[in-house]
N, C-alpha and C positions, 0 to 999 in steps of 0.2 A: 504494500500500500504506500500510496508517493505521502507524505506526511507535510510536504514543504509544498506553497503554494510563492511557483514561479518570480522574480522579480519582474520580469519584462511582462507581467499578464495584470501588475498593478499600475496604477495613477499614481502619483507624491502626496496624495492625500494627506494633509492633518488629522490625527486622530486629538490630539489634546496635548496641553503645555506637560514636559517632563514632572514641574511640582506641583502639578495636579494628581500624578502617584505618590504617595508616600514611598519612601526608603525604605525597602526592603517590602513594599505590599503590592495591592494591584488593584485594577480598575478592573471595569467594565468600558467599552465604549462600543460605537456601531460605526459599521466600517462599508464602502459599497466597493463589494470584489465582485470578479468577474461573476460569478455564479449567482451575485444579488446581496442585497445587504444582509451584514451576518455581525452576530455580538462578538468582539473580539476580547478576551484577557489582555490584561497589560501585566506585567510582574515585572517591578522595578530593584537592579541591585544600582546605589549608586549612579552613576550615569550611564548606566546601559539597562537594557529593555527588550524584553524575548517577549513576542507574541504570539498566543493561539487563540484558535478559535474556541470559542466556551461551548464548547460540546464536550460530553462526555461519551468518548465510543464504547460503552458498554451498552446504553440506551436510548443512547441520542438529544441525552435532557441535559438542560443549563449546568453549570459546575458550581456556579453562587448559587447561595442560599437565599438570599434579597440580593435584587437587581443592583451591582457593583459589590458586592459581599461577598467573600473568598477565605473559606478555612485553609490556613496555613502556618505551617510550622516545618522549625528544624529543614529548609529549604525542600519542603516538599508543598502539593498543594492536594486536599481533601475534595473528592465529590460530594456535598451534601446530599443528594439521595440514596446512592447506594455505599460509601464510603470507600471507591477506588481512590487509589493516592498514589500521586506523580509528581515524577520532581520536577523542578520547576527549570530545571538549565535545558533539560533535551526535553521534558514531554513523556516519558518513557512511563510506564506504569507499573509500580515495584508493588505493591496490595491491593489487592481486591480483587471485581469478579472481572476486570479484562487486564491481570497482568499480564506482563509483554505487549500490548497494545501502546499504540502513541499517540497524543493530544497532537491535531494538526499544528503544524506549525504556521506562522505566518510575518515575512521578513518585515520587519521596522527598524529605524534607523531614529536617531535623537541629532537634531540638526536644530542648530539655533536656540535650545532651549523646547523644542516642538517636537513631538515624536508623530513618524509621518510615516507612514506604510512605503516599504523599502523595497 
């Protein structure tokens, strides 16, 4: 399964000001990829920023619990419905019911102070 969603198939889109993440948390934002708009994760270390798509491929439902709300810890990130948990650098899924599966990924970059689909 391709996990990364191409750079040349996105726009420069702004997704939202870097300190609009907290250090070390993450958002929620809506993003228009090719396939249609989709809720993106943001998970901020510092000044850099790894993006996926808030699906969780066990069942296809949100990964927040309230819209922009994300159980995490010890650099991993919790599904609030079924309690798969994935670390937050690759996506990878080390507990629950899809481990070895991967949270899509999706390239952003932090330019300016702006983090913008990459």
């Amino acid at each position: 399964m391709d996990t990364f969603t191409p750079i040349e198939s996105l726009d420069r889109q702004a997704l939202c000001r870097l300190d609009e993440i907290p250090d070390g948390g993450a958002t929620a934002v809506d993003a228009h990829l090719p396939d249609g708009e989709e809720s993106l994760i943001l998970l901020r270390r510092g000044g850099e920023v790894r993006g996926y798509l808030n699906v969780c491929p066990h069942a296809g439902r949100r990964l927040d619990y309230a819209p922009g709300k994300f159980l995490l810890k010890n650099d991993t990130l919790t599904c609030a419905v079924h309690g798969a948990t994935f670390n937050q650098g690759d996506g990878l899924c080390i507990a629950g019911p899809c481990r070895g599966e991967h949270l899509r990924a999706v390239a952003v970059q932090v330019e300016a102070g702006e983090v913008r689909l990459g």
